[in-house]
Residue, then its C-alpha position, 0 to 999 in steps of 0.5 A: x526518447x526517454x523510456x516510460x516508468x513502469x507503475x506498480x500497484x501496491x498490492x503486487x508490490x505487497x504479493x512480490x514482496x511477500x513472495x521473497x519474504x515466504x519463500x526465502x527465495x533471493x530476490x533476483x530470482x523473484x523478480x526475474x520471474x515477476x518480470x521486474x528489476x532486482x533493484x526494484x524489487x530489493x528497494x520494496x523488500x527493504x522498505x518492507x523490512x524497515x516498517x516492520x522492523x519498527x512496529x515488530x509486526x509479523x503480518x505479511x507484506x498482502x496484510x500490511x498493504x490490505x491495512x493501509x488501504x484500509x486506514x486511507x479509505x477511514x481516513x477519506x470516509x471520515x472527510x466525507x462523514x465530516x463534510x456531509x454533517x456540515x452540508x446536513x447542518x447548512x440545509x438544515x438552517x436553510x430550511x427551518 
């Protein structure tokens, strides 16, 4: 029977990735105490890198994570505003 994939939110990757990034502790280490596979871990710190390397930002892995659900919930509060307007609209011609 095959083993189930473990799901990480993205907040602990963002605290785990920040942990090796502030300490400067290896990432062995760090995933040995999160309980985590290095491999795991040393593919969140390299994505972590890449994005950051490009965008030359020096927010820490927490912040970065906190802007991204911050970007998705204005992007789906956008959609709603949108689909509220049309419904606004409908009722609005429905009811002169």
């Amino acid at each position: 029977m095959p083993e189930q994939r473990r799901r990480f939110s993205p907040q602990f990757k963002a605290e785990a990735v920040q942990m090796v990034i502030e300490t400067g502790k290896p990432i062995a280490v760090v995933a040995r105490d999160l309980g985590i596979h290095d491999g795991t871990l040393g593919n969140w710190v390299n994505a972590w890198r890449r994005e950051h390397a490009v965008a030359g930002e020096n927010s820490t892995p927490v912040e970065a994570a906190r802007v991204k659900e911050m970007e998705d919930e204005i992007r789906r509060l956008r959609m709603e505003n949108e689909f509220l307007k049309k419904a606004a609209a409908f009722f609005a011609r429905m009811h002169p």
